[in-house]
N, C-alpha and C positions, 0 to 999 in steps of 0.2 A: 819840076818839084811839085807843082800843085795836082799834074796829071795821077804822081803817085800817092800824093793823099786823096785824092778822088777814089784812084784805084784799092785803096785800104778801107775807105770810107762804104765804099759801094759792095765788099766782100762782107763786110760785116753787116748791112742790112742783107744781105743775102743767107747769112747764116742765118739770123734772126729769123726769116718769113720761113726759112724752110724747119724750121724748130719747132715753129707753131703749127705748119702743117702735117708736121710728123705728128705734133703732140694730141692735136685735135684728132688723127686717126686711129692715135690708139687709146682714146677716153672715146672717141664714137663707138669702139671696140668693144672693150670694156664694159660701155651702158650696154652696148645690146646683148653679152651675157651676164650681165647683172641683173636685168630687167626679168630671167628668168627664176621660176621658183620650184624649188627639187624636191624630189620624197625617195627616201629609200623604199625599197619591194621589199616585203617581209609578209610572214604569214601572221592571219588573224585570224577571228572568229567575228561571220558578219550573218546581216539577219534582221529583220523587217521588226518593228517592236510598237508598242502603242507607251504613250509618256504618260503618266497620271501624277497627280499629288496623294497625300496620305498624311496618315498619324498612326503612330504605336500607342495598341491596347494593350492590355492584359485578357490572354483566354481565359476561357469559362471555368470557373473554378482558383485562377489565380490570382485574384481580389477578394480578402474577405473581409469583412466587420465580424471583431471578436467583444461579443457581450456576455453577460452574467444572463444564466437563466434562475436566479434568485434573488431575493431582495438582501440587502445590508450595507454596513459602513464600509468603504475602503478602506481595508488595513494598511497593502504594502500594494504599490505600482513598480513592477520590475521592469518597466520597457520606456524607452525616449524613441524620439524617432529620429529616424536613422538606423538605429538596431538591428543587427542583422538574429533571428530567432531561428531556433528549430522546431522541429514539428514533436511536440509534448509538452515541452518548455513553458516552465511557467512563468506568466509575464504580466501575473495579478491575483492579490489575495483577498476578501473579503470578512472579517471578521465573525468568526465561527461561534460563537460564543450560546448565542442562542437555537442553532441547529446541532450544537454540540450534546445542550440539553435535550432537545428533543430525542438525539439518537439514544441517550439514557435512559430517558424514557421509556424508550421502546424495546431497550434492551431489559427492562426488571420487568414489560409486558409480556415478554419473552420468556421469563426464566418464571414467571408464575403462570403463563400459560403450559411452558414443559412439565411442572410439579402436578399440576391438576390433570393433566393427560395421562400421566404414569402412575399417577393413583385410580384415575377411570377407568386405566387398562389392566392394573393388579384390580380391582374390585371386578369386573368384567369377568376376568378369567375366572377368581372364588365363587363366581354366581353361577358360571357354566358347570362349575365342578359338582355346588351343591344341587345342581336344574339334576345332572344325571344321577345323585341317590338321591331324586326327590322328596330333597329335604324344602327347597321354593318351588312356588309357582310359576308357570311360563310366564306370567303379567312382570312379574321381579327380573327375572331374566331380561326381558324385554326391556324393560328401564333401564339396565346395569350399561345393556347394549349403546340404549341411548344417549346413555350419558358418556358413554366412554365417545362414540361419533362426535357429538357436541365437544367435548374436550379436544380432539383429535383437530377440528374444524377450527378452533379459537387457538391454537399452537398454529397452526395453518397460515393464519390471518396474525398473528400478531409474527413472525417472521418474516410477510411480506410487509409489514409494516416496519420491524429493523431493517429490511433491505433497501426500502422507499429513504427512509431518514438518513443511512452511508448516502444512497448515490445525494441528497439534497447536499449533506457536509460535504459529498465532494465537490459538488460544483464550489463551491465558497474556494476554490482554487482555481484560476479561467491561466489555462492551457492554448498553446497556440495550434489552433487543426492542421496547419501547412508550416511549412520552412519558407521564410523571406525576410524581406527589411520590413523596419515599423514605418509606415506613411504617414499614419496621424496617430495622436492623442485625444481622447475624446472625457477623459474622467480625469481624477486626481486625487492624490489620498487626503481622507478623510472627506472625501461626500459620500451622502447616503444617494443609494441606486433603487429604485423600487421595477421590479422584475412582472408587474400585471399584469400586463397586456402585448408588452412588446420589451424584448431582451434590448437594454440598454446598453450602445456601444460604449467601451471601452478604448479598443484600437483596431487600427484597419493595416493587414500586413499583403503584402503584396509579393510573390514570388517572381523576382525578374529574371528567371530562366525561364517561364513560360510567357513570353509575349509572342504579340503576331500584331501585323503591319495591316490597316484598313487602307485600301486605296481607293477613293474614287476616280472611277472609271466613266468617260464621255457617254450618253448613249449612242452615240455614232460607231465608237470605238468596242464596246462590251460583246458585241454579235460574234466578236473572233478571239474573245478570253474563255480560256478553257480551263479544267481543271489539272493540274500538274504543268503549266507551264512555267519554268523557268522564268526566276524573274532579277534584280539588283534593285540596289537604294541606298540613297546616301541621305545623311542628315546633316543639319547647317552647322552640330558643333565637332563630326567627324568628318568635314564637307570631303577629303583625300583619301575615305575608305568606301567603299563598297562592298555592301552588305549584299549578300545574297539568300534568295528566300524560294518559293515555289507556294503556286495556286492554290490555294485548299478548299474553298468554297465559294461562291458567287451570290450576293443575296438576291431574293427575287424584285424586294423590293426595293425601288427606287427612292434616293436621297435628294432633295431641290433644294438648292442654295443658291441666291440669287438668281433667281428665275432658271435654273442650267441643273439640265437635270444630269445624275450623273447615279453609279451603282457600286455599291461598295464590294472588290474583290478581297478576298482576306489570304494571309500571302505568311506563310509559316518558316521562320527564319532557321536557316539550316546550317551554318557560319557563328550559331552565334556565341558573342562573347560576354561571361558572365559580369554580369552590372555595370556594364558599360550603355547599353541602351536603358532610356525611364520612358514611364509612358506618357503620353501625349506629347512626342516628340514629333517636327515637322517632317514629313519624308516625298523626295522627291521618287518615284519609282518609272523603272524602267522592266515593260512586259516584254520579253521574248517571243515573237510568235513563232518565225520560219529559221533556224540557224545550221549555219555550214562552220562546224569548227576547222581551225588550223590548215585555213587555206590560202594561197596566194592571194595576196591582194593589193590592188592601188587605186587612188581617190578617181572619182568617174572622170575629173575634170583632164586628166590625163592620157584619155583614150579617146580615140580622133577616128573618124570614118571618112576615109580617101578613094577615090576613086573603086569605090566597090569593097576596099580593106579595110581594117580594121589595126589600126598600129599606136605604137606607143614611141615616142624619142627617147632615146637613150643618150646617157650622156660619160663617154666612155672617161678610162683612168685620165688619160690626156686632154679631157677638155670639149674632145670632138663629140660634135652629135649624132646621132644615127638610129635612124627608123626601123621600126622593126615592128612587124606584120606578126599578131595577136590571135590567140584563141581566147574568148571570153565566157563567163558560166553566168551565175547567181550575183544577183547587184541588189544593194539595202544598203539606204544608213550613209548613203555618199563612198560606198567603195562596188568596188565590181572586182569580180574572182576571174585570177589568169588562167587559164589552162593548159596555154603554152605561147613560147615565143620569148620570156624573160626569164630569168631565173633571183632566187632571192638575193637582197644585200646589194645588185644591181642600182643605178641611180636616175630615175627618170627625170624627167621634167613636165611640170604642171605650170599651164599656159591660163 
């Protein structure tokens, strides 16, 4: 009896050690393809680039300050900021009152300069007439002439004088030169503006479909920025889009910030979307220099140099793994171009 509980006793530690050796072989298994880390083969576009930071400006021209080139009280302010304006639109009125008069002025200088002209010219001509039955003297004649040129010369002058006093009344209306948002407010109705010396801003309107991206660039790095090269950029409140731009000018002169000297590339955004980017936004910018679009590719870490080859592990539908001898191209950026020996969608392994 006790032989057979030994014998039951002893079958069951037996199960048990051979459980654990089972189970430890196949968790030792297990780790050592779990230990492993895979990338699918897929085509890309790869390509050597230089990294810079930046800020969005406004181009030349797409910043302005709109002032009065005349003096008076602010009537009406038609603009807040924010404002999106057009390019006419008027977005400020100044009380006309006093250039109002003046244009009347100049309009009765006007209309008694036309009356004395066309009596100069009817007396002119009766003088000519009388010169040929010389009934006057050429000395009369002479004068007649005179005075009709002098008359002819003050109608002259006092029509460019009505045409100076419209365009004065029309400034007393400030129109916006461009199409944009209003960025600032600079007046308010009912101050007086005095126009002396320098046109007093009013508002500064900004067109955010013309911007472009300043990037400084390392001087280590700038020798191999060019013009038209292809460039992206994100910014920290779109940080999941990438904008894309191209090189438009390079400046000669160098920018030092904190002792690092650096050159600003200006990078004209070709993607872009209206009033979504403002200026002096952060921008992280990525140059293009050498690029291979839409070609095989996987991470460098995954291409192995054996005995003279050049291979990649594969890691088939079933689990298994299996090497395979590589044609390699163009490498940048942490990936290197297949040429042959994989095909896409394929699953390698990265060691």
């Amino acid at each position: 009896m006790k032989k057979k509980w030994y014998l039951i006793f002893g079958s069951i530690i037996a199960v048990v050690i051979l459980y654990f050796i089972v189970s430890s072989f196949f968790s030792n298994s297990n780790e050592k393809i779990n230990k492993y880390t895979t990338a699918v083969v897929t085509k890309r576009d790869i390509g050597s680039s230089v990294l810079a930071t930046g800020i969005i400006k406004p181009m030349v021209g797409a910043e302005v300050r709109v002032g009065s080139r005349v003096s008076g009280l602010v009537k009406s302010l038609h603009a807040n900021v924010g404002d999106y304006v057009k390019k006419g639109q008027i977005i400020a009125e100044l009380e006309p009152s006093e250039l109002e008069a003046k244009y009347n002025q100049s309009l009765a200088s006007l209309q008694n300069a036309r009356a004395n002209y066309e009596y100069a010219r009817l007396d002119f001509e009766r003088q000519k007439s009388l010169f040929k039955q010389n009934f006057i003297s050429q000395n009369q004649l002479d004068l007649a002439e005179k005075t009709f040129e002098i008359n002819k010369a003050q109608m002259e002058q006092a029509e460019a004088n009505l045409e100076f006093a419209k365009v004065q009344l029309e400034y007393t209306k400030i129109t916006a030169p461009i199409s944009g948002i209003i960025a600032s407010v600079s007046t308010q109705e009912g101050e007086t503006v005095a126009a002396s010396f320098a046109a007093p801003t009013f508002v500064t309107i900004i067109d955010l479909e013309r911007l472009e991206v300043w990037a400084y660039v390392d001087e280590t790095d700038i020798g191999r920025i060019n013009e038209n090269q292809k460039a992206t950029f994100t910014v920290d409140t779109y940080s999941d889009t990438d904008f894309e731009g191209i090189i438009t000018a390079i400046y000669p002169k160098a920018v030092i910030q904190d002792n690092v000297v650096n050159y600003v590339a200006t990078l004209k955004i070709t993607d872009f979307e209206e009033r979504i980017l403002r200026p002096e936004m952060t921008v992280t910018v990525t140059i293009y220099l050498d690029i291979k679009e839409n070609v095989l590719a996987v991470p460098n870490n995954a291409v192995k140099r054996e005995q003279g080859k050049t291979v990649v592990n594969v890691l088939d539908n079933n689990g298994k793994i299996i090497q395979r001898n590589v044609k390699t191209g163009y490498s940048a950026n942490g990936y290197i171009e297949i040429l042959d020996g994989i095909r896409e969608g394929e699953k390698i392994i990265i060691q």
